[in-house]
C-alpha positions in Angstrom: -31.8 18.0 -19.9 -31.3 15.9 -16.5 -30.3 13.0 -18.6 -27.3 15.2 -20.2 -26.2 16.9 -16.9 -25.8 12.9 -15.7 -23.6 12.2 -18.9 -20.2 13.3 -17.3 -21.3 11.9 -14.2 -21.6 8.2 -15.8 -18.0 8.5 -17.2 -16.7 8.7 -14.0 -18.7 6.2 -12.1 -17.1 4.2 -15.1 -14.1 5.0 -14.0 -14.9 4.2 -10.3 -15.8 0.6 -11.7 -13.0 0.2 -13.3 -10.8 1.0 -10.0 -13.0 -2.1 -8.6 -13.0 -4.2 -11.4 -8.7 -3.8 -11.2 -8.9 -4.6 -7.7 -10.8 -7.6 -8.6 -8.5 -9.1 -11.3 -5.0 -8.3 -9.0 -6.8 -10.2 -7.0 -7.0 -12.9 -9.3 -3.5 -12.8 -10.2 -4.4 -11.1 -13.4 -1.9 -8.2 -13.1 -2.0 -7.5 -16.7 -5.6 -6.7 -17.0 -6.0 -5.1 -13.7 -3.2 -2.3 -15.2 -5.1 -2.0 -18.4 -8.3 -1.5 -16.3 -6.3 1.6 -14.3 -5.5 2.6 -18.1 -9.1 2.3 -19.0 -9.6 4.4 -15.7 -7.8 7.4 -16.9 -9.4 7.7 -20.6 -12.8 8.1 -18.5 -11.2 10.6 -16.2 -9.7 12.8 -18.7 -13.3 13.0 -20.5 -15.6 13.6 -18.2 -14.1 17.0 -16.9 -13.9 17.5 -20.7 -17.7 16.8 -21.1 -18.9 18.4 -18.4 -17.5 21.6 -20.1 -18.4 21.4 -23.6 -21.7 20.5 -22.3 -22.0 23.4 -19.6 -22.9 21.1 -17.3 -20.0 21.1 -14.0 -21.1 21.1 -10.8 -19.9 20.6 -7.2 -21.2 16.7 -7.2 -19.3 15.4 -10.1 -15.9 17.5 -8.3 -16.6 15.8 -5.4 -17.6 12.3 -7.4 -14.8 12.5 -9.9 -12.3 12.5 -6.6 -13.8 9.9 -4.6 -13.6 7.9 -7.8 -9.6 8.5 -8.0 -9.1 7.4 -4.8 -10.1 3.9 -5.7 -9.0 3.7 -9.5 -5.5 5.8 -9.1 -4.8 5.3 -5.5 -6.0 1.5 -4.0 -5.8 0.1 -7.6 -2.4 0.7 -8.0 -1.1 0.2 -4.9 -2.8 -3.3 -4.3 -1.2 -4.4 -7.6 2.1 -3.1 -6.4 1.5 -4.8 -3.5 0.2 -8.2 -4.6 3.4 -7.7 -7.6 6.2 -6.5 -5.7 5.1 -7.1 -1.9 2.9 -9.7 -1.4 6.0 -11.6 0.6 6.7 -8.8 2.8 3.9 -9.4 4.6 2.3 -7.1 7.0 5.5 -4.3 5.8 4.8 -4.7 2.3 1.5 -4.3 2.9 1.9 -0.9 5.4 4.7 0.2 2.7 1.9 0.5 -0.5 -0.6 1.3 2.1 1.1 4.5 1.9 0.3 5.4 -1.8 -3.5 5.9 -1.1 -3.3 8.1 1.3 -0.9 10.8 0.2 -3.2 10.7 -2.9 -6.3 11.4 -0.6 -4.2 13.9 0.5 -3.3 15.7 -2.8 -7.1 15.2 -4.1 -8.4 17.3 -0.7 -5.3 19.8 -1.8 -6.5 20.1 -5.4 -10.4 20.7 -4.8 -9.7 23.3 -2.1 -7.6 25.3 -5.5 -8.7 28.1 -7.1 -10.2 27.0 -11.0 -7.9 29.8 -12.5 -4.9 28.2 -10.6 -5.9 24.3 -11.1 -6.3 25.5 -15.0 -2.6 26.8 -15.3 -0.9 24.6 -13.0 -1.0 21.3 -10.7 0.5 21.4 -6.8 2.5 17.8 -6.9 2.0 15.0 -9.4 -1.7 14.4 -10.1 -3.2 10.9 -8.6 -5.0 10.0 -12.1 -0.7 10.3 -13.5 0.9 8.6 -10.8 -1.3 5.6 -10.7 -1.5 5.8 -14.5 2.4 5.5 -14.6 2.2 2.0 -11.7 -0.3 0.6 -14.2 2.7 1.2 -16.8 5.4 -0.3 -14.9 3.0 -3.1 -13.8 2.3 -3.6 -17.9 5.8 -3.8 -18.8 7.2 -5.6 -15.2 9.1 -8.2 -17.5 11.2 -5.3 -19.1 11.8 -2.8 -15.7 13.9 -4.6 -12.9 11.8 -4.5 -9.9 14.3 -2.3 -8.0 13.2 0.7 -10.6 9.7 0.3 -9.9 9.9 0.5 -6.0 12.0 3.3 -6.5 9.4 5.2 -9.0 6.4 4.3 -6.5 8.8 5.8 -3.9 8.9 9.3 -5.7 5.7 9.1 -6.8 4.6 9.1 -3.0 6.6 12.2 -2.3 5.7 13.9 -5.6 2.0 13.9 -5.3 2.1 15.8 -1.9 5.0 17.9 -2.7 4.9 21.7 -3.6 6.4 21.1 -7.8 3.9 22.9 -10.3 3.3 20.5 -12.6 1.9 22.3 -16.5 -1.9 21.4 -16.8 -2.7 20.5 -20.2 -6.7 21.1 -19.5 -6.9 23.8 -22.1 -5.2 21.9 -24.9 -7.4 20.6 -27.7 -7.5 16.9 -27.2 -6.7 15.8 -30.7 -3.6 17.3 -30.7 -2.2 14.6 -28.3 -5.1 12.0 -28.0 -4.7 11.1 -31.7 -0.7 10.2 -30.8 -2.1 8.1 -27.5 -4.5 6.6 -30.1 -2.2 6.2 -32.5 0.5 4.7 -30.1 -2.1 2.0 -28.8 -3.1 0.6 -32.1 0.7 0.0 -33.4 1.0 -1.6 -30.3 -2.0 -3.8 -30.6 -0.9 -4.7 -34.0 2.4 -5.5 -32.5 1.0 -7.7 -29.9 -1.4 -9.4 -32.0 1.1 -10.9 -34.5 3.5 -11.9 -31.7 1.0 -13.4 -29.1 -2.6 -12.6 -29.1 -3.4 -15.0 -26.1 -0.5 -13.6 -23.9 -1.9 -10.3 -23.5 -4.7 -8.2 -21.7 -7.6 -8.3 -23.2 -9.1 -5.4 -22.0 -6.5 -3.6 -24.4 -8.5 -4.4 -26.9 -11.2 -2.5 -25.3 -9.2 0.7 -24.7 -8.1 1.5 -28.0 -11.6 2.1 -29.6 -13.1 3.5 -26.6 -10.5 6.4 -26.8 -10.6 6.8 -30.4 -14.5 7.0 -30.3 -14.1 9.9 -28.0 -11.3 11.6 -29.7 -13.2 11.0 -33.3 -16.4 12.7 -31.4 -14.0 15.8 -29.9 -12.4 16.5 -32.9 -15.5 16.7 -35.1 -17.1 19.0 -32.7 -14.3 21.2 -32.6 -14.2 21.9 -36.1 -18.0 22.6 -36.3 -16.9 25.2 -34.0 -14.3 26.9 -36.0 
């Protein structure tokens, strides 16, 4: 019984890795794979609130783990690899400029957990950290296609958004198959895509996320039909 009350616990701290792991490979000029990792990041996020649910198992230590966890996978993740992208020759600026992203998402995370459940069920206050560093991991993926202008511009409003007062539609009680089958579905074309063009030119941590999602989505899906 410990051993499953740990289980939702385990997804995030794989998240939390993640976050460093990104860190690590921006680092390492690997920009690519450090957005896939941030990718990889949200897929744990969204299921371990899910788990901790269907297994009756949520408690006050995995809120409190599951945020200090976003701050490094959705908040210094992205922003370092906007920096070392975008800023790196703006120096001290650049680096006070992306600096900026962490912190209004520390600020919308202490927001969030100090929210009613009813209300954090119906709605979101501001853009969601996991979202917005989800869509600079996006950008960051496809940088050769978006003109560098849009991006600062996005990471801009993304700033505001998250501390902002918009209600943003929760989609914790939809049933996950009904949109993680098209994210799963979505990132298998485009791995087919990618690996007749150029297998070598792209992350391969990709290759990592696709069955990793469709496991879990595979596993949801059959347990909610032995519950119909």
């Amino acid at each position: 019984m410990t051993f499953i009350k740990q289980i939702p616990n385990l997804f995030t701290l794989g998240n939390l890795y993640c976050g460093f792991l990104s860190i690590s490979y921006a680092g390492s000029s690997q920009y690519k794979n450090a957005a896939i990792l941030i990718l990889i990041g949200m897929m744990l996020d969204s299921m371990d609130g899910r788990l901790a649910r269907m297994l009756h198992v949520e408690s006050p230590l995995g809120k409190e783990l599951d945020s200090l966890a976003d701050i490094v996978t959705f908040g210094v993740a992205p922003s370092l690899l906007i920096y070392y992208t975008l800023f790196f020759n703006s120096g001290w600026i650049g680096l006070a400029i992306c600096g900026l992203f962490p912190l209004f998402g520390a600020y919308r995370l202490a927001r969030f957990n100090i929210c009613s459940k009813e209300d954090s069920m119906e709605h979101f206050i501001g853009v969601p950290i996991t979202a917005a560093g989800g869509i600079l991991a996006i950008l960051t993926l496809f940088s050769g296609f978006i003109p560098s202008i849009v991006t600062i511009v996005i990471f801009t409003a993304l700033c505001y958004l998250m501390v902002s007062s918009i209600k943003i539609p929760s989609f914790k009680k939809v049933p996950l198959p009904r949109y993680g089958t098209i994210v799963t579905i979505f990132l298998g074309a485009l791995l087919t895509i990618i690996n007749l063009e150029s297998y070598k030119k792209f992350p391969t941590f990709l290759y990592v996320a696709t069955p990793l999602y469709l496991i879990y989505v595979t596993y949801r899906f059959i347990k909610i039909r032995e519950s119909r």
